[in-house]
N, C-alpha and C positions, 0 to 999 in steps of 0.2 A: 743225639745223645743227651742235651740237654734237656729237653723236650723230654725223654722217657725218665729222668733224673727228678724232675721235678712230679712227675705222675706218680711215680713211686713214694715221694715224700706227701703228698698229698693221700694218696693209698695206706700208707701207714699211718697220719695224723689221724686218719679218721678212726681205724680200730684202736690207737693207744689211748687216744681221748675218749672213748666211750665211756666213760664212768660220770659220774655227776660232774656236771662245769659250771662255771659262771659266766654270766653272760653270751650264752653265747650267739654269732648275730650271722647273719650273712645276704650279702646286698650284691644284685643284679643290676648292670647299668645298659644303655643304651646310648651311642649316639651316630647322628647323620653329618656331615659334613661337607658343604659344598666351597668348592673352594675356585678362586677364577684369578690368574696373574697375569700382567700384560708389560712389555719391556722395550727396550731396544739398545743397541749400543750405537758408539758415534755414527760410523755409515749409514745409509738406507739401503743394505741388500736386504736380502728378503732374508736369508741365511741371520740375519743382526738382528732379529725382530724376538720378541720372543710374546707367546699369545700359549696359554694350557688352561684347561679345563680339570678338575678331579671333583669326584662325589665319593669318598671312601664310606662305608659303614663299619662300626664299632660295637663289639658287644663282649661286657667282660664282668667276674663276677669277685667279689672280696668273700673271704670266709675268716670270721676270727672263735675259736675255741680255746680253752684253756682249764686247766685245774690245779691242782699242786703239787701235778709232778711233770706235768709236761705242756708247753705251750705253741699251738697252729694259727700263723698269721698269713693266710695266702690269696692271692692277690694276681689274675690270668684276666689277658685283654685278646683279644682274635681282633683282625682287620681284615678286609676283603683287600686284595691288589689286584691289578688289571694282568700281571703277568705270570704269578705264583697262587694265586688263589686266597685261600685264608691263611695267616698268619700268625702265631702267638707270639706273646709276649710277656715275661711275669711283670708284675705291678713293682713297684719301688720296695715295699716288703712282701715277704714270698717265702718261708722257712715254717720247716717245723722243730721246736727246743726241748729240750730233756733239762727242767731246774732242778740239781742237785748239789747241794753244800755252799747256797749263795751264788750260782753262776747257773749262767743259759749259757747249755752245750747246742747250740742250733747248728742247721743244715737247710743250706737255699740261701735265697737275696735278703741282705739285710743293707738296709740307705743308712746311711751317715745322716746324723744330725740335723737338723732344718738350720739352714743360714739364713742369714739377714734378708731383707724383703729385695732388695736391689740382685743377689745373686740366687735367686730362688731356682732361676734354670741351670745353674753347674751343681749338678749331682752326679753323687759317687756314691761309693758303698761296697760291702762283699759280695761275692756268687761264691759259694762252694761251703767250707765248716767255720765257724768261728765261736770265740767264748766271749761273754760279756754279764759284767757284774756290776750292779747299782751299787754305790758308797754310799754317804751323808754327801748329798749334792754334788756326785763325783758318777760319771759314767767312766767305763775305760772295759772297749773291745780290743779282744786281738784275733786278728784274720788272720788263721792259721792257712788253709787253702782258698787263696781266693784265684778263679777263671775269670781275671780279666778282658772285660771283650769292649771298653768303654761306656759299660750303665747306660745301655740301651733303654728308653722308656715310651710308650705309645706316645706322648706329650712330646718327644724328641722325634719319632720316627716313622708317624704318620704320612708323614709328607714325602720323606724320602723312599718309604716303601711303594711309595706308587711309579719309580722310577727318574730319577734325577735327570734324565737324556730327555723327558719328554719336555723338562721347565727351562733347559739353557739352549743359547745359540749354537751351532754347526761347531766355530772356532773354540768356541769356548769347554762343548764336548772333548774334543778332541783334546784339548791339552788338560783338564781334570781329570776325564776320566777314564780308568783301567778296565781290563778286563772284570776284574773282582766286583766292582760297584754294580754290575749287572746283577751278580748274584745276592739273594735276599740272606743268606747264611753270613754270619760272624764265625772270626778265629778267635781265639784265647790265648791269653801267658799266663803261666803265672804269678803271681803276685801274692804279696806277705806283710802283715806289717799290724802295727797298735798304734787307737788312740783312746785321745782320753778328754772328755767335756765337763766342765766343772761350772759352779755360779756360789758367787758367796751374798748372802744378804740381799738374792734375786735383784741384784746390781749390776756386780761387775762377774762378766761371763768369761771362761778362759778355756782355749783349745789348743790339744797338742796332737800330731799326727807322723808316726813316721813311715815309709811304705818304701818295698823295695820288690822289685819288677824284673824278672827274667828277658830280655827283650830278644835275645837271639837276633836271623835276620828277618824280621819281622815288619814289614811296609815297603812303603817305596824307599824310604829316605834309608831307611835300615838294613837291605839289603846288599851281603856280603860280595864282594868282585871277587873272580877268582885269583886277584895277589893277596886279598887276606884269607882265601880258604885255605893257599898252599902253606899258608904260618902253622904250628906247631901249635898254637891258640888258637882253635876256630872261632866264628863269630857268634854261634850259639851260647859265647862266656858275656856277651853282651848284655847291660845292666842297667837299670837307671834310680835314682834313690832319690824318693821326698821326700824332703820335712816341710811341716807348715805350723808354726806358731800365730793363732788368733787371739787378740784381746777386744770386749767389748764391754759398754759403760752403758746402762740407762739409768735418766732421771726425768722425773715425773714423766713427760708424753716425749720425751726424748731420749733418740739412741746417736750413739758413737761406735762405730767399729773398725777393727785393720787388721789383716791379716799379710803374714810375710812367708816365701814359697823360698824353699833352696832346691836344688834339683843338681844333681850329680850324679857321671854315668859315666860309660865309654861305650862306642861303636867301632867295631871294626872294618876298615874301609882298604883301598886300593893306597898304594903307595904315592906321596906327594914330596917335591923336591922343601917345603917348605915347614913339612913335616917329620920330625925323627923318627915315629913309627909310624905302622899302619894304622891308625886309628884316630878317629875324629874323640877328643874329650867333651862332654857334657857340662858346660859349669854356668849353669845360669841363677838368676835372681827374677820375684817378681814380687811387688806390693799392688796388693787393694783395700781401698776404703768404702765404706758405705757410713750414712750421715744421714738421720731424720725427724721425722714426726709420726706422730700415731694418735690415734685414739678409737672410739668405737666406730666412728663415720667415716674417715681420713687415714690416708697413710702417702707420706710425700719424702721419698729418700734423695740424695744426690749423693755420686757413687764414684769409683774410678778403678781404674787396671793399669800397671804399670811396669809392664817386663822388660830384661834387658833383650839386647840384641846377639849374633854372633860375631866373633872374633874372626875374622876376612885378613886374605895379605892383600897386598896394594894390588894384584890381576881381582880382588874381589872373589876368590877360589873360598870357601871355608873351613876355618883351620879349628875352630871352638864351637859349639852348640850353645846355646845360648840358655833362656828357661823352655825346657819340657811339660807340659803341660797333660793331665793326667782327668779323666772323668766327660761327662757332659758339656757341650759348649755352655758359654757364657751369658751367650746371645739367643732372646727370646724370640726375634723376629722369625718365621718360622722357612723364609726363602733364602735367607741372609744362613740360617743354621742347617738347613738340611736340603735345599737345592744347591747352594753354593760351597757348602762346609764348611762356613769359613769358621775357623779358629783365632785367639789374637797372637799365638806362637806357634812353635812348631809343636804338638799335639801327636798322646798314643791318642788313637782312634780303635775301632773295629775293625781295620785294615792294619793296624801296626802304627810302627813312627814313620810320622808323614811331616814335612818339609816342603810347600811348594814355592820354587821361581815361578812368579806369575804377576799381574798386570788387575787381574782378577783378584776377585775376594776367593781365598783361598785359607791357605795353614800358614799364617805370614803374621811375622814379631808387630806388635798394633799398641798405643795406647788408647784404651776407653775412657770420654767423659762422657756421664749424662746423668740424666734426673727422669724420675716415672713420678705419677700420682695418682690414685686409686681411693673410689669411693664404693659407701655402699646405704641406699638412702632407701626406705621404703618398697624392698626388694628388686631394685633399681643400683647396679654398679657400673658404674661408668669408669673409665681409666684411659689415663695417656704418658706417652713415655717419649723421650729422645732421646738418641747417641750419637756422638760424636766420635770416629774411630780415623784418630792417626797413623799411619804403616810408617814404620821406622824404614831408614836407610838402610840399603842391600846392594850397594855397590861401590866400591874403592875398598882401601883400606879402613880398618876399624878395629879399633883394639878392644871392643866387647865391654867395658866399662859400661854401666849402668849413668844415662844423663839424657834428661827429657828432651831438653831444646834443640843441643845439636846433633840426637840423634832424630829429629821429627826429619821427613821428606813433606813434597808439595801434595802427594797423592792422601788421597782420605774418602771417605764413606759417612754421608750422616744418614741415620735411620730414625726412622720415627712412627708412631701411629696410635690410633684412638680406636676405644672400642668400647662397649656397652651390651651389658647383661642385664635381665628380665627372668626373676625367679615366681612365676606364678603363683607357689605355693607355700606355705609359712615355713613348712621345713626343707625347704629346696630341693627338694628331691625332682623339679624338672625347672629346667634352664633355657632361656634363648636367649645367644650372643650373635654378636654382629664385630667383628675386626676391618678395620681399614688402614694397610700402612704401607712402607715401599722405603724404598732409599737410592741415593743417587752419586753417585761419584766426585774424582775432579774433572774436570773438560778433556785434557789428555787421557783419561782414560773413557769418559762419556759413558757411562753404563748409567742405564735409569729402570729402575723396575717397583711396579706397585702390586699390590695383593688386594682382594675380598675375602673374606670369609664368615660362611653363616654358619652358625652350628645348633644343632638342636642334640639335647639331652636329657634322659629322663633314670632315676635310678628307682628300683622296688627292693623295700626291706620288711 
């Protein structure tokens, strides 16, 4: 349905735009990707090992038209999978807008804002209608319909469309993954909500975002038992509400930024002796920072994520939700984000709200620290990154209270890796990269897994 939704908007862009335009452009891409991971967990069965191969190929095209009555910015990626075939996918923008009276009436994908260099991979944005109208240094959309399915993007879901059961061990299948995760299809909620992106004196930059989400029972963690179906509420009233206040500061080749996540909601759940109703409450908190340098050559941020955890009674049963977490993983690694899934909270996904008990890198409350650096010298970019990801406490009692220290546990995840691109041409329009990176566990847990990847890419405009 989606798939014919977007043909259609594309089919129309093209007849209402035929009258004289500006600029208008449109760029073909290619790329090859060979990809090689190799692993194992603490034991030596064979089952603990983990060894895959993937070659995906990519090919996808941008079109942008416009005049001054209506604007087409769309943006389709196709992927070969070894068990679905070819694949689409829209690009991060994908819509076609009607300007009238100072406002874009669009229809299709439109991405939120570009964030700071350090979270460049957690993206979000609308699918469906939304308005949005430029001020004096003031953006502010409102998603009237948006089909939430998680901002899906080939740069997110290349790796995972080749099949996640081919990249984990025996054990580890079995407790991640569902039935659903076989299937290459996404569900949707809906979702609603306004924001708004300002900069005064291209200094200090300021963000406000509020979103609210239909969740019904929707995932693993959010689906209804039958003691809350027989309520008189069903769980279909299911809800969850963001807000997220960002402030950011640059001077000269220096940035400052922080952003603060409130997340409120309700699930309706099976009856608990420790709970007055059926329903688990949503009330969580999360801070991130980012912190850097830049210039034409250089960009070197250090960064951080800091969500609370949930409210547990002393069996460790959960009584509160903690922060909800809404969009794109965080995490650029690409085995870490889309062989393992792992999220650093409990996370809507493309599957719903997910929650995992697990040992494993999963959808589990985590704090992030690390720092990346990224150059680019004589059509030569080189870059390298670390993280550091602490899993918060998930067992005894916990009163959900937001607190670093005593909520860290002994388990953790450092990730890391280096990689270097080669733009043969002045205008970059073809690329060869090389990545090399992996991450490793604590010893009670013993997981160690590394990646390669080569990619080749070329775009015609």
């Amino acid at each position: 349905m989606k798939n014919i939704f977007f043909l259609f908007l594309f089919l129309s862009a093209q007849i209402l735009s035929s009258e004289e335009v500006k600029d208008p452009a449109l760029e073909i891409y290619f790329q090859w990707i060979l990809f090689r991971t190799q692993g194992r967990v603490s034991n030596e069965k064979e089952s603990s090992r983990i060894s895959a191969l993937s070659s995906p190929v990519i090919l996808g095209f941008k079109f942008e038209k416009y005049n001054e009555k209506f604007k087409t910015n769309l943006e389709w990626t196709l992927i070969s999978t070894p068990n679905s075939g070819v694949i689409f996918l829209p690009g991060k923008n994908s819509y076609f807008g009607v300007l009238y009276k100072g406002f874009l009436w669009g229809a299709g994908r439109k991405s939120d804002s570009e964030e700071f260099p350090a979270w460049s991979s957690w993206k979000d944005g609308v699918e469906g209608l939304f308005v949005e109208t430029d001020l004096d240094r003031i953006k502010i959309r409102f998603d009237v319909l948006d089909l939430y399915r998680g901002f899906p993007l080939i740069e997110n879901q290349w790796l995972k469309l080749q099949g996640r059961d081919s990249f984990l061990p025996k054990h580890a299948r079995d407790e991640l993954l569902t039935d659903k995760e076989y299937s290459p299809t996404s569900q949707s909620r809906y979702r609603a909500g306004i924001s708004l992106t300002g900069n005064k004196e291209d200094r200090f930059v300021y963000r406000f975002r509020a979103r609210y989400l239909s969740l019904g029972d929707w995932g693993r963690f959010g689906s209804d038992t039958k003691e809350s179906k027989s309520e008189s509420v069903e769980g279909d009233r299911d809800y969850l509400v963001e807000w997220r206040l960002g402030l950011g500061f640059l001077w000269k080749n220096f940035y400052i930024s922080g952003d603060f996540f409130l997340s409120r909601g309700i699930d309706k759940t099976g009856y608990h002796p420790a709970r007055s109703e059926r329903s688990i409450p949503i009330s969580g908190e999360a801070l991130r920072f980012d912190l850097g340098f830049y210039n034409s050559y250089v960009k070197i941020s250090f960064f951080g994520f800091l969500p609370d955890r949930e409210k547990r009674s002393p069996q460790g049963d959960i009584l509160e939700m903690g922060f909800v977490g809404m969009g794109a993983s965080p995490i650029s690694n690409p085995i870490l984000q889309q062989v393992w899934g792992f999220y650093p909270s409990a996370w809507i996904t493309d599957q719903g709200l997910e929650r995992e008990e697990t040992n494993f890198p999963g959808k589990r409350p985590a704090n992030l620290f690390g720092w990346k650096a990224e150059g680019k010298f004589l059509g030569i970019s080189p870059g390298i990154h670390f993280t550091y990801i602490g899993f918060l406490k998930e067992e005894n009692s916990s009163s959900g209270l937001w607190a670093i220290s005593r909520n860290m546990q002994n388990k953790f995840l450092r990730e890391a890796g280096v990689s270097i691109a080669w733009s043969p041409l002045e205008d970059g329009s073809a690329k060869i990269e090389l990545d090399l990176g992996g991450f490793e566990s604590d010893e009670v847990t013993g997981l160690r897994q590394w990646y390669m990847l080569f990619r080749i890419g070329g775009v015609w405009k």
